[in-house]
LOLUMTI-531210 format. One record per residue: residue in one letter; z, y, x of N, C-alpha, C in turn. Coordinates in steps of 0.001 Angstrom, whole numbers, plus 500000, padded with zeros to 6 digits. Atoms other than C-alpha are relative to their C-alpha. Layout:
<recs>
 type     nZ     nY     nX    caZ    caY    caX     cZ     cY     cX
    A      Z      Y      X      Z      Y      X      Z      Y      X
...
</recs>
This chain:
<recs>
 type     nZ     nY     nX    caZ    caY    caX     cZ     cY     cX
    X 500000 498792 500829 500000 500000 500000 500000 501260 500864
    X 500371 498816 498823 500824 502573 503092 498510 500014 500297
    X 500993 499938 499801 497927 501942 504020 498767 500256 499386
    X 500956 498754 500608 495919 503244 501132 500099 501729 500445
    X 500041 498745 500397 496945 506661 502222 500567 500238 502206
    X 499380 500048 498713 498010 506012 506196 499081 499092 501218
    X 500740 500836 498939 496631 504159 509292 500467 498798 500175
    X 499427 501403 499697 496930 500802 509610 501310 500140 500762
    X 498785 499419 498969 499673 501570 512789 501377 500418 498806
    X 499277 498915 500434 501173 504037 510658 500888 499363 498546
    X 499605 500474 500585 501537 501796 507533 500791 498678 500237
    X 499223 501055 499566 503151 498938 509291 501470 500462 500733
    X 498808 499518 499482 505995 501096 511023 500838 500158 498735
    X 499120 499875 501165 506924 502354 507374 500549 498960 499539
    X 498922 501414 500379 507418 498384 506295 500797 499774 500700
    X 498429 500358 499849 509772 498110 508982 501448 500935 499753
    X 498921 499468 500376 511473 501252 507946 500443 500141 498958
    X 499413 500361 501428 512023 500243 504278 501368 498766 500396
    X 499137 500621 499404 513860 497124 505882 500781 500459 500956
    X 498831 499238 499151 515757 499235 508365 501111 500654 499134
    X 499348 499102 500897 516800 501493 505425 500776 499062 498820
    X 499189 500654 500759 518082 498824 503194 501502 499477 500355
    X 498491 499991 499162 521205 498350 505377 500570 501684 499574
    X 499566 498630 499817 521924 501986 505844 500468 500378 498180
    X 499923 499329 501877 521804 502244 501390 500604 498897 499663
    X 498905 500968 500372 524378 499022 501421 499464 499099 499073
    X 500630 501049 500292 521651 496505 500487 499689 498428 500973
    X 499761 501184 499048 522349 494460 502801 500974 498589 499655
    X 499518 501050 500509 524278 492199 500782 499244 499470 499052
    X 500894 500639 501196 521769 491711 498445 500064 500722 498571
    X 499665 499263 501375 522431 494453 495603 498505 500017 498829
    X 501084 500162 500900 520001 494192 492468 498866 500761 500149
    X 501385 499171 499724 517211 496902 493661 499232 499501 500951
    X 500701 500609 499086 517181 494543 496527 498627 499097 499539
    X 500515 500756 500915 515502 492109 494027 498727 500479 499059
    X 500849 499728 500996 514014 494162 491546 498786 501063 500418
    X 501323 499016 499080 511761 496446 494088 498855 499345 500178
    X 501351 500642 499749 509851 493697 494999 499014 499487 498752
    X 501088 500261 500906 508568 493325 491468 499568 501047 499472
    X 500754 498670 500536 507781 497079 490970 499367 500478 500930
    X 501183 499927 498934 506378 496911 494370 498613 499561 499068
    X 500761 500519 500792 504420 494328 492552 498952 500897 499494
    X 500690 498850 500658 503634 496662 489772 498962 500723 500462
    X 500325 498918 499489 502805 499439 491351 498991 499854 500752
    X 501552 500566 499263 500151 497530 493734 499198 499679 499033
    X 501144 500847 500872 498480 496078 491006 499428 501373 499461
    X 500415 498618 500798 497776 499879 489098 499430 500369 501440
    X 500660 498984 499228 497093 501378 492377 498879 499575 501025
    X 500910 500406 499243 494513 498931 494238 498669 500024 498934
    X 500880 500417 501278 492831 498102 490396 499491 501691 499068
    X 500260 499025 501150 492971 501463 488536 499792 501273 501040
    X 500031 498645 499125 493931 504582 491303 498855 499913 500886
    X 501586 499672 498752 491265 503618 493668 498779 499592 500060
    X 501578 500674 500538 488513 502639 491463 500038 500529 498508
    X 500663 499858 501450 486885 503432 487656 499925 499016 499765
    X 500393 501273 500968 487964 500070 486383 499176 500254 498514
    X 500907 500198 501451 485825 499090 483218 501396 499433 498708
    X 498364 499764 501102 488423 499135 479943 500438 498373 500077
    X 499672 500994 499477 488907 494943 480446 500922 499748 500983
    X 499082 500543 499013 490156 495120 483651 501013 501282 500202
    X 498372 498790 500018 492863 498521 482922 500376 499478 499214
    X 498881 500518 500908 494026 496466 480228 500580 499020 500134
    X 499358 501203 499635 494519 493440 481588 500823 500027 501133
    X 499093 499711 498904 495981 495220 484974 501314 500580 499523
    X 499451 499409 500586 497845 497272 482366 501222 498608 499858
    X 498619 501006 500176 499661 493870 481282 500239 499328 501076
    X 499362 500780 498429 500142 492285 484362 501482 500873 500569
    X 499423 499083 499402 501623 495345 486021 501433 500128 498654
    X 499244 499931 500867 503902 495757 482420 500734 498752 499878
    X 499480 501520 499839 504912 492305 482673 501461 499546 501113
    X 499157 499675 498498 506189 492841 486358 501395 500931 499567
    X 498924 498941 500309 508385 495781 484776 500951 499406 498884
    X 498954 500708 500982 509872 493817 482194 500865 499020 500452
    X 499013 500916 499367 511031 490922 484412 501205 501210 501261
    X 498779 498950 499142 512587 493877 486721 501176 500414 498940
    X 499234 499719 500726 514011 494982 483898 501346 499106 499197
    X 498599 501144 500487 516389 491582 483119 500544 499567 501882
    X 499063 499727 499209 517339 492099 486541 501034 501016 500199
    X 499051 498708 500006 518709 495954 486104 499366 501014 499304
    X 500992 499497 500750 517664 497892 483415 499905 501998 500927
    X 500468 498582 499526 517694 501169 485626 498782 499593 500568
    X 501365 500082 500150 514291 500004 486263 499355 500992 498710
    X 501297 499991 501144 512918 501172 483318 499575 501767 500269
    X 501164 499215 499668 512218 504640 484848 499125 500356 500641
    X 501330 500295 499178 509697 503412 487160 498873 499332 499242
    X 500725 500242 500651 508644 501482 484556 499055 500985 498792
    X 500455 499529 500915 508417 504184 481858 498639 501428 501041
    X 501043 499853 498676 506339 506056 484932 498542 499785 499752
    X 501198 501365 499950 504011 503125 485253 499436 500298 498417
    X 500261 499863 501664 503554 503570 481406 499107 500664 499618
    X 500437 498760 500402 502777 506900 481044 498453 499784 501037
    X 501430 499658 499160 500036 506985 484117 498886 499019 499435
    X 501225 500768 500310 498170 503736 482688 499683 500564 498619
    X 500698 499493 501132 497810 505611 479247 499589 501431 500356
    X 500938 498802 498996 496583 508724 481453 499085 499423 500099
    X 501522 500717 499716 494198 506002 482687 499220 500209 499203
    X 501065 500058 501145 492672 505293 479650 499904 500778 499467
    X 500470 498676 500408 493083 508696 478282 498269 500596 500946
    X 501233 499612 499049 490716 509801 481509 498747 499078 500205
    X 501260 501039 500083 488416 506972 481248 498919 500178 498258
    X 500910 499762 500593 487484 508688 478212 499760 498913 498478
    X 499831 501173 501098 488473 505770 475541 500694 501226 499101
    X 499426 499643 500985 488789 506391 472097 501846 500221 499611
    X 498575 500174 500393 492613 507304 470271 500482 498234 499754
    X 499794 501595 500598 492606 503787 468338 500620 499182 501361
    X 499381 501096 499088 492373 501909 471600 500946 500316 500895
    X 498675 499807 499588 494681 503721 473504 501547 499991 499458
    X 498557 500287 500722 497266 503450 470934 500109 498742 500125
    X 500118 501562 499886 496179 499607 470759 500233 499777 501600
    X 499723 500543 498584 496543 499456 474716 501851 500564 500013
    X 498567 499391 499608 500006 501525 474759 501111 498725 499713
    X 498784 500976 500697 501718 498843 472286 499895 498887 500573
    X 499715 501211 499426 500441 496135 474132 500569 500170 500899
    X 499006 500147 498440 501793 497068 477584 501631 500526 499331
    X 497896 500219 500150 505266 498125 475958 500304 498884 499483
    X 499425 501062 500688 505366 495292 473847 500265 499032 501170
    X 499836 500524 499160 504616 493589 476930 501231 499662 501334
    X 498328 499438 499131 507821 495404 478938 500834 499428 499877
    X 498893 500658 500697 509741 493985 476309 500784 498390 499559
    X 500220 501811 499970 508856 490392 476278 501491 499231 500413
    X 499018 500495 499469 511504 489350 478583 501571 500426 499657
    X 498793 499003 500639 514315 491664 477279 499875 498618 498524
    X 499800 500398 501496 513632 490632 473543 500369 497927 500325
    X 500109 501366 499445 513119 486511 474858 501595 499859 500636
    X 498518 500018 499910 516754 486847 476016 500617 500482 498892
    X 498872 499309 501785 518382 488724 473197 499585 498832 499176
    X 500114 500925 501182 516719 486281 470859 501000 498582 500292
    X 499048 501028 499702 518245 483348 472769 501672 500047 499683
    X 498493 500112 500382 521824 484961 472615 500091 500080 498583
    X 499543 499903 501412 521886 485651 468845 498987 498453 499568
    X 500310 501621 500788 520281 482179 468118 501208 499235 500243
    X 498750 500574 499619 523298 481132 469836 500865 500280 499395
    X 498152 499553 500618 525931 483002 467732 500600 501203 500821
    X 499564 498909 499493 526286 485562 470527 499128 501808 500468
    X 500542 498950 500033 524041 488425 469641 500622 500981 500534
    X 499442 498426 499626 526334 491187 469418 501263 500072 501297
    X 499355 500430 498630 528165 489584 472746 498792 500861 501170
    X 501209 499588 499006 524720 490554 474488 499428 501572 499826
    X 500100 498802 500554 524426 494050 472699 501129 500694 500899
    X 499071 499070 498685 527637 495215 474283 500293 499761 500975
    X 500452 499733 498365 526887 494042 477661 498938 500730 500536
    X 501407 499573 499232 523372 495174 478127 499962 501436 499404
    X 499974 498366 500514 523820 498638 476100 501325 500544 499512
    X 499025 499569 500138 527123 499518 474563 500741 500716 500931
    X 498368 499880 498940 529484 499325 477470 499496 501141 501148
    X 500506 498593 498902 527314 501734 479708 500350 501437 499795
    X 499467 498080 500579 528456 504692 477247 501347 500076 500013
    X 498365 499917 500073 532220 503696 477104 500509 499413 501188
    X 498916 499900 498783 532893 503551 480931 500094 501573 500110
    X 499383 499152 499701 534837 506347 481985 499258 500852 501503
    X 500537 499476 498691 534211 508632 485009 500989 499890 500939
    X 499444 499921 498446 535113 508927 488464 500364 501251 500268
    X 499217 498673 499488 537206 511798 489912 498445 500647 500730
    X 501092 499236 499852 535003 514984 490816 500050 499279 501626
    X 499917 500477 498536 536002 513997 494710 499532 498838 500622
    X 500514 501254 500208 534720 510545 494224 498409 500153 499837
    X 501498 499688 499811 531475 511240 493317 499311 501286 501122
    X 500369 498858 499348 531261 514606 495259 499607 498951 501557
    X 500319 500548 498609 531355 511997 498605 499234 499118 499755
    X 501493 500396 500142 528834 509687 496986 498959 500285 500204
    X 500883 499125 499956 526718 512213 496287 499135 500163 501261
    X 500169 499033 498334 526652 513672 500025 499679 498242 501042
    X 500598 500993 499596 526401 510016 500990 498714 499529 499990
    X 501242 500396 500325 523526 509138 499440 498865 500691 500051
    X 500989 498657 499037 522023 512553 500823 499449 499972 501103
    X 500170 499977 498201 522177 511983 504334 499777 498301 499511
    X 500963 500753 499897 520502 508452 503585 498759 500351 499541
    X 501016 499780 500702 518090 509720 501641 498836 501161 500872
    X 500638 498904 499505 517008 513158 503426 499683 499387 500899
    X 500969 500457 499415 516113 511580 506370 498435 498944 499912
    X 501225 500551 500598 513606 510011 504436 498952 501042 499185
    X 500615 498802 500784 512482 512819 502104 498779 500641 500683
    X 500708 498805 498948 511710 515597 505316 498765 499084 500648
    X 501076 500123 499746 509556 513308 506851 498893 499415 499084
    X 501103 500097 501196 507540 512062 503482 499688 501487 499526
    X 500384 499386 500579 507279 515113 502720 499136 500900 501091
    X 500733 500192 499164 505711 516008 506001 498845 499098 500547
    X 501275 501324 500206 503198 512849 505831 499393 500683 499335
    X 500940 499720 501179 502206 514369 502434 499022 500879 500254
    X 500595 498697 499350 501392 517570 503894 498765 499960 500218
    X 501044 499937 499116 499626 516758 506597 499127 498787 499475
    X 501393 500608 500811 497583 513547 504517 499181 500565 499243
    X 500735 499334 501214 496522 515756 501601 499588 500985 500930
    X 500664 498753 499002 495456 518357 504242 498881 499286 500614
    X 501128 500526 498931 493347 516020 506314 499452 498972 498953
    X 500659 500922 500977 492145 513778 503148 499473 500942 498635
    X 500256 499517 501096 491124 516556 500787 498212 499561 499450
    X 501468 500257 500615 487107 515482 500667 500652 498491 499558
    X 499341 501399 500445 488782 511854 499953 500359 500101 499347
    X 499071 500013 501234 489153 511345 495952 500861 499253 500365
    X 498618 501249 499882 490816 507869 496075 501065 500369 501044
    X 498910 500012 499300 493191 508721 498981 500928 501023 499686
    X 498792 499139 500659 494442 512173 497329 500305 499018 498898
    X 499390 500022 500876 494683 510505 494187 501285 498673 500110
    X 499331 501128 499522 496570 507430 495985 501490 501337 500407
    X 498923 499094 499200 499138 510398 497577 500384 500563 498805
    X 499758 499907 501276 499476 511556 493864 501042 498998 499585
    X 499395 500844 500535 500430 508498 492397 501322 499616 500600
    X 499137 500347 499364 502753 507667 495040 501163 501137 500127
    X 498893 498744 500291 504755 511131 494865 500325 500003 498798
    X 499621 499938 501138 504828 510814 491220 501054 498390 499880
    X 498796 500892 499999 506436 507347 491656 501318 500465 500150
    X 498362 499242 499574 509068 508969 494099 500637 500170 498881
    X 499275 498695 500490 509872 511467 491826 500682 499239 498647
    X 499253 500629 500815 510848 508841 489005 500625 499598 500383
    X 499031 500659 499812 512378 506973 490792 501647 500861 500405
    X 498611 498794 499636 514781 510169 491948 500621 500266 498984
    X 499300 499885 501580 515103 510769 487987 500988 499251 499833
    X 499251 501112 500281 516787 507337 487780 501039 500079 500872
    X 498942 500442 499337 518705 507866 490518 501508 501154 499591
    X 499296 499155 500634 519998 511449 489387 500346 499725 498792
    X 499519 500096 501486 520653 510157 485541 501245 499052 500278
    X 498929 501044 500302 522338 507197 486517 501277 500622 501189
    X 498782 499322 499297 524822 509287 489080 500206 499827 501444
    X 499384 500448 498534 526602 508843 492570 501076 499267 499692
    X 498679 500662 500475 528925 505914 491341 499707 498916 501299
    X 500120 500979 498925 527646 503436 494719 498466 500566 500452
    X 500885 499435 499361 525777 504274 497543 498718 498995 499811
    X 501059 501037 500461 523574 501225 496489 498500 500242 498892
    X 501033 499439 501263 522008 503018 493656 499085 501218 500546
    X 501242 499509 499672 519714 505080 496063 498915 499043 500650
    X 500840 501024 499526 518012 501643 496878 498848 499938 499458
    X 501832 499655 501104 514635 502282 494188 499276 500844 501080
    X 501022 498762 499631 513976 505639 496165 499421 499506 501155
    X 500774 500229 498343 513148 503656 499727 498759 499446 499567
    X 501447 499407 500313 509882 502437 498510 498906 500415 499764
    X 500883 498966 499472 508388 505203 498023 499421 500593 500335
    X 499760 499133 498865 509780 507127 500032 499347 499787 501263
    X 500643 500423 498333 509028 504871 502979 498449 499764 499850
    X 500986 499991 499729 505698 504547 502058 499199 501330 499848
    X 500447 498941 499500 504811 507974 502188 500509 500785 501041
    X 499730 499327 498104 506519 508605 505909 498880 499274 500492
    X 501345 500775 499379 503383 506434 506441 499006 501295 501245
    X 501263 499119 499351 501006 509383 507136 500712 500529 500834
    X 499656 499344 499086 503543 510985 509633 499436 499168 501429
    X 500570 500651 498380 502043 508484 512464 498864 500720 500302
    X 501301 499299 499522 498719 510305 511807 500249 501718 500815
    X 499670 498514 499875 500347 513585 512226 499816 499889 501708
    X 500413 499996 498884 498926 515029 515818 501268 500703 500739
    X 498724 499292 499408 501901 516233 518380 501073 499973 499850
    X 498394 500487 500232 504895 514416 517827 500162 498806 498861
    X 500387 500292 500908 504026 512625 514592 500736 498184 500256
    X 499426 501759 499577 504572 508749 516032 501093 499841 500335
    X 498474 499979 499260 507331 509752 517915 501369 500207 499279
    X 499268 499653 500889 509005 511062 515332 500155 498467 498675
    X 499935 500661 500943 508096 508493 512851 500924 498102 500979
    X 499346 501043 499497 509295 505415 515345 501331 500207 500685
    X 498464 499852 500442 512794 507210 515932 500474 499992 499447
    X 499329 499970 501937 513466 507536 512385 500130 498524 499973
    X 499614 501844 499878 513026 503481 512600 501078 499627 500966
    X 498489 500924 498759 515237 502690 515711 500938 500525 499287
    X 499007 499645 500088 517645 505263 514441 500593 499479 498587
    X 499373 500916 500794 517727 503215 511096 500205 498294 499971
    X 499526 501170 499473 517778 500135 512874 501831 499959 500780
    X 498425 499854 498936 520907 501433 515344 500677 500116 498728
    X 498839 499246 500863 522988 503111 512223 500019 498560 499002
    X 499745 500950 500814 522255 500126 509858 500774 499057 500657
    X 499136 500939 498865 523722 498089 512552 501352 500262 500177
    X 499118 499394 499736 526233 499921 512876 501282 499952 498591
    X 499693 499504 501694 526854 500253 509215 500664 498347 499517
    X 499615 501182 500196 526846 496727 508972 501245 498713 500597
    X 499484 500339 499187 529369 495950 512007 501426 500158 499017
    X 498736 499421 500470 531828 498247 510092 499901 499298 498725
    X 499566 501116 501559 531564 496262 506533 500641 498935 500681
    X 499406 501426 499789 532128 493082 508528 501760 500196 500167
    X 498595 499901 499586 535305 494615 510065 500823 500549 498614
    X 499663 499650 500717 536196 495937 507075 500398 499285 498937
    X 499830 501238 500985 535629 493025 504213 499922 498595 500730
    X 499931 501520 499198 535312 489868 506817 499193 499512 500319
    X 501376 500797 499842 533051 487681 507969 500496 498544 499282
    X 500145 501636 500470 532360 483555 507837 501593 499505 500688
    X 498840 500771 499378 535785 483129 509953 500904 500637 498836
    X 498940 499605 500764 537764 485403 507572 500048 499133 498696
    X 499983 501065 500954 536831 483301 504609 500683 498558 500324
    X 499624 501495 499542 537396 480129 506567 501624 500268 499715
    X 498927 500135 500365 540994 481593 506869 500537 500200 498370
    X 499623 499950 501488 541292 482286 503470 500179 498760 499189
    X 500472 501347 500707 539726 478855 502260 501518 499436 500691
    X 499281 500530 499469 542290 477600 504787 501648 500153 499360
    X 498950 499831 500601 545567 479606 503436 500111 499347 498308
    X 500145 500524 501460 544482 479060 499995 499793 498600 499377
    X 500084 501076 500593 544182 475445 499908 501340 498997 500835
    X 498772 500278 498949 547725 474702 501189 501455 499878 498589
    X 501364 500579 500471 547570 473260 498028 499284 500784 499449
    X 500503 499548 500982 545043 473455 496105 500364 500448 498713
    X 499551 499657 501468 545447 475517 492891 499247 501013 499754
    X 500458 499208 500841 543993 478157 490519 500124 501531 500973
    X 500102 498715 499887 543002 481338 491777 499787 501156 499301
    X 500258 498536 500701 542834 484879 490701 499888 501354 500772
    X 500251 498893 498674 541146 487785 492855 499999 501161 498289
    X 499874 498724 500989 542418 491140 490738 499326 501579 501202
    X 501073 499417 499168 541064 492658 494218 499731 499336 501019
    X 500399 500561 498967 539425 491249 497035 498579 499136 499878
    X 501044 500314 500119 536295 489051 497833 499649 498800 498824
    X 500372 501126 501556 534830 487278 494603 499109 498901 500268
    X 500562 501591 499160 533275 484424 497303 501081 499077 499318
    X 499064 500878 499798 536539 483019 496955 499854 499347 498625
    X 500398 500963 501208 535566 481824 493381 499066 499185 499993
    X 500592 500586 499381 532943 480209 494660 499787 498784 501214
    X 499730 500950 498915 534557 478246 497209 501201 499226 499541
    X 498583 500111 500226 538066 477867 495480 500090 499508 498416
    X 500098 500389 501426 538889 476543 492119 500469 501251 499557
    X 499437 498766 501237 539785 479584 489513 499995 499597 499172
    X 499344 500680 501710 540301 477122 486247 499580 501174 499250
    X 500379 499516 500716 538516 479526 484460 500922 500800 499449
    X 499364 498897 500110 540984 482173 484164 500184 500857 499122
    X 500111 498332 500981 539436 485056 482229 498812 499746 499973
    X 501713 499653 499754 535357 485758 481295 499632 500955 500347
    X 500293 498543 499090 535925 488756 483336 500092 500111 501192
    X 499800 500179 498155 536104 487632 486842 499268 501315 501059
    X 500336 499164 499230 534426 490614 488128 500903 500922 500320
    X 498629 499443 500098 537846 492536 489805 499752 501309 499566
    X 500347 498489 500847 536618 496275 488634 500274 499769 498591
    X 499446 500262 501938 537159 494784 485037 501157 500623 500034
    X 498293 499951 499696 540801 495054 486047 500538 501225 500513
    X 499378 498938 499087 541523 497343 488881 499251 501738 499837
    X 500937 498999 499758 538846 500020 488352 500533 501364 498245
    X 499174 499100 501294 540260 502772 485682 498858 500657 498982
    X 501181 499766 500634 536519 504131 484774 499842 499011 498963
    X 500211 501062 500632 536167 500846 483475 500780 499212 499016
    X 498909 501133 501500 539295 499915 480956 499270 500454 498939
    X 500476 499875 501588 537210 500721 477729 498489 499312 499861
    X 501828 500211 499708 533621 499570 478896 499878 498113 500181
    X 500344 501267 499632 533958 495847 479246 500288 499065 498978
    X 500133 500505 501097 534720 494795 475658 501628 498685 500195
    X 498507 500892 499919 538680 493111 476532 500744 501104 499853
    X 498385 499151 499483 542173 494953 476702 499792 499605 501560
    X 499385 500805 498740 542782 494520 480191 501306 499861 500055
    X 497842 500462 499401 546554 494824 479957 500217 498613 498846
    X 500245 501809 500698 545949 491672 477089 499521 498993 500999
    X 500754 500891 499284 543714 489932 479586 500844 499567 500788
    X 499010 500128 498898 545945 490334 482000 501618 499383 499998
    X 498919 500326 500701 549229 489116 480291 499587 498859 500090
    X 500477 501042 499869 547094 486476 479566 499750 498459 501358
    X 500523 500733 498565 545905 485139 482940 501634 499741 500677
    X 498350 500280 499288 549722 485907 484312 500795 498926 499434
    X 499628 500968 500790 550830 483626 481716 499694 498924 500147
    X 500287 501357 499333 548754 480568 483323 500543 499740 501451
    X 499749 500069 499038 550530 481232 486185 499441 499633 501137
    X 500615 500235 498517 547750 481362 489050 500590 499274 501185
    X 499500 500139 498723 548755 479528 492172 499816 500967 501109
    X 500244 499248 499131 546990 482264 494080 499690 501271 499449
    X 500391 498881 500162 546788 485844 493632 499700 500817 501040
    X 500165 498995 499224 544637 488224 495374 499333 501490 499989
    X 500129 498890 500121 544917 491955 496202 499786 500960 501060
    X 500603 498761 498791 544321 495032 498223 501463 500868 499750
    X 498315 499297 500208 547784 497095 499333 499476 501440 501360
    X 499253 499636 501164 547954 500182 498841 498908 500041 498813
    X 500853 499448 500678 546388 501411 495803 498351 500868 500267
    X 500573 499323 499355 542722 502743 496168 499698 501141 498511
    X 500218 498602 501102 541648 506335 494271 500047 499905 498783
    X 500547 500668 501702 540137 504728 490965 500536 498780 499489
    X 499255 501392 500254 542361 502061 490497 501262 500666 498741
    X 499525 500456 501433 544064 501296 487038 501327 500029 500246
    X 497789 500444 499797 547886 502214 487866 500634 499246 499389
    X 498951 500640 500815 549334 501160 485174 499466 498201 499788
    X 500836 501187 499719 546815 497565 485523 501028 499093 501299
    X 498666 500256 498998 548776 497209 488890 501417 500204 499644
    X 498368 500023 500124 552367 497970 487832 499704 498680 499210
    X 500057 500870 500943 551533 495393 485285 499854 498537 500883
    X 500015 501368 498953 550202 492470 488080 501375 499918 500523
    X 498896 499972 498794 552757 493862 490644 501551 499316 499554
    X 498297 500626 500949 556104 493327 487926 499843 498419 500767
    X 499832 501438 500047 555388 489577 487822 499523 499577 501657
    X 500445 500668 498152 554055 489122 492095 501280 500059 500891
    X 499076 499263 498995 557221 491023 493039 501582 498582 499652
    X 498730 501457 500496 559532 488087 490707 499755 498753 500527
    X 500304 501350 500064 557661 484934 491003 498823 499928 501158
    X 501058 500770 499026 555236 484969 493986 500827 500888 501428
    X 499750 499819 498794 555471 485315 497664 498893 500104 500841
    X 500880 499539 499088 553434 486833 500360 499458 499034 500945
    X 500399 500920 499771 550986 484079 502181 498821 500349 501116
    X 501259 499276 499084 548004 486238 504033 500312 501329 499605
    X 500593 498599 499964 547434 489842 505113 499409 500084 501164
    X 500649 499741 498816 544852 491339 506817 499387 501795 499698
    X 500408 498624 499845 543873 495011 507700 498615 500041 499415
    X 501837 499793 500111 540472 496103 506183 499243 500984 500411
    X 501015 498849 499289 539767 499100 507860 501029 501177 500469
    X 499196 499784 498920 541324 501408 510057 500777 501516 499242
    X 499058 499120 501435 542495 503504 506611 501492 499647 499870
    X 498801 500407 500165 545274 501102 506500 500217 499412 498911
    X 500175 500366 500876 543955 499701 503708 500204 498414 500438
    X 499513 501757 500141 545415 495330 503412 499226 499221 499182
    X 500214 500571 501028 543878 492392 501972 500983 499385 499717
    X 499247 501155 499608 546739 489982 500947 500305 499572 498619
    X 499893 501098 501333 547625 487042 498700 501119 499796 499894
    X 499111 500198 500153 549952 486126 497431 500140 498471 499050
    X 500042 502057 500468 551193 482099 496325 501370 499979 498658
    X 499217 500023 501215 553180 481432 492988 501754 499051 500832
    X 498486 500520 499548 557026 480605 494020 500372 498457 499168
    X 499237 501369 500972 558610 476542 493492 498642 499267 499348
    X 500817 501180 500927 555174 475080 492500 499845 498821 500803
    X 500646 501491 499056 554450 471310 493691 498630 500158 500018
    X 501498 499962 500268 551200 470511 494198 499602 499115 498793
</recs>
């Protein structure tokens, strides 16, 4: 795709600085944009090799139309903040066929097929849960609960924000320097301006999505790389610094992601810290319950099915007591009441955490359990540690 609008050279440096940059935007664990990019990559190739850089014949924009709409719908049952790349994608293929000069009729008849098409996979799940009995179970996960979480302190987001700035701007200044200087040196070239078009108008949705949905994790500027990175493409062409510039911007998101990634390990653990965990925690075996800490350990550890809220933000996260469709101080009564063999937490308190959620664990850890692991997580002074239920046999 760089390479519709860049030099061969020039478009192969940007693919490694999309993968450089996915560390640095805390995708490096695998967060859902990690996933769902590569099918609006997808997309987005299919409209812009088939439609932007050619006068398809109305057959093949309608049939690229559903392909490409297809792609956006399966992104979309991965994370529905897709859908404003998708609604994007939408709008430009009924531009298409507007500019190709087709009647109203069939452009209304093409519009409904590619949304209907969006929707396929969405509706094909919903139908499954309410055939099941759990319709309105799947209603207030996938839409409800997004309007009744709470917010984050102004100070909380204010350092998101500024986070996800300084990943981002060094991406911006030089796309927006590529653009420059491509649309300057490609102006007798339709297809390649209108390729530098399309691809800035992507950006710029995808920035919508990132500004609507907020600074709540630095993860959620993972859509804008790309892009982004594929319009730092044309900075290799740029004459007098241009390469040089564009293959420091790579090392220096190779070094910092590295860097970035050194400090998570020291911070949440690696494969030995688990081992000790697996190790403390099966001394014996029994029922776990992570209210904070790594949610591997359910995965490796028995948790007897606990709660249907195993994700610890259900619990600890204070934005979140109205948005997840439980009480948590019920849930939580609840779960204490099976008496976990293992409980694990984070000491002290962090910003957005559910005080009164914790006084509520802490009462019953401080009577009936005893301290079993701690470990530093970062040089805040922030603890992970567990804690083991007092007098049980195995």
């Amino acid at each position: 795709m760089a390479g519709t609008v860049a030099s061969r050279n020039g478009a192969f440096v940007a693919a490694l600085l999309y993968i450089a940059w996915l560390n640095l935007a805390g995708g490096e664990g695998g967060q859902s944009p990690v996933y769902y990019n590569f099918l609006m990559i997808a997309a987005m190739s299919l409209v812009l090799f088939r439609v932007v850089l050619r006068n398809p014949p109305d057959n093949i924009l309608r049939k690229t139309g559903c392909q490409a709409m297809l792609l956006v719908g399966l992104a979309l049952q991965i994370k529905y903040s897709a859908v404003f790349e998708g609604v994007f994608l939408g709008i430009f293929l009924l531009w298409s066929d507007w500019r190709a000069g087709n009647p109203l009729n069939a452009i209304l008849r093409d519009g409904f097929l590619w949304c209907l098409l969006a929707l396929v996979p969405t509706l094909a799940v919903a139908g499954f849960y309410y055939a099941d009995g759990h319709g309105q179970d799947w209603l207030f996960a996938n839409a409800d609960s997004i309007f009744l979480r709470g917010t984050r302190t102004a100070a909380t987001l204010r350092d998101n924000k500024l986070r996800m700035l300084s990943i981002t701007l060094p991406l911006i200044i030089p796309a927006v320097a590529g653009c420059w200087w491509g649309l300057k040196s490609a102006v007798a070239e339709k297809s390649t301006v209108m390729a530098f078009r399309y691809l800035i108008l992507w950006a710029v949705s995808a920035c919508v999505g990132v500004i609507l949905f907020g600074g709540w994790y630095t993860h959620y500027a993972l859509p804008l790389l790309p892009p982004l990175t594929l319009l730092c493409a044309p900075l290799w062409d740029v004459p007098n610094g241009g390469r040089v510039c564009l293959v420091l911007l790579t090392a220096c998101g190779v070094v910092m992601g590295r860097k970035d990634i050194h400090k998570h390990t020291q911070q949440h653990g690696n494969r030995a810290t688990l081992a000790q965990l697996t190790t403390v925690m099966s001394q014996p075996i029994g029922c776990t319950f992570v209210y904070q800490g790594p949610v591997i350990l359910y995965d490796v550890l028995p948790w007897c099915g606990l709660t249907n809220h195993p994700f610890p933000g259900h619990f600890n996260e204070f934005a979140e007591r109205n948005a997840t469709g439980m009480d948590p101080h019920e849930e939580m009564e609840r779960i204490l009441a099976a008496s976990p063999l293992y409980v694990t937490t984070e000491e002290p308190a962090w910003s957005e955490e559910n005080l009164a959620i914790r006084s509520q664990l802490y009462a019953v850890l401080k009577s009936r359990y005893h301290e079993v692991y701690r470990r530093r997580q970062s040089r805040s002074g922030a603890f992970l540690v567990v804690y083991k239920l007092d007098n049980r046999k195995p």
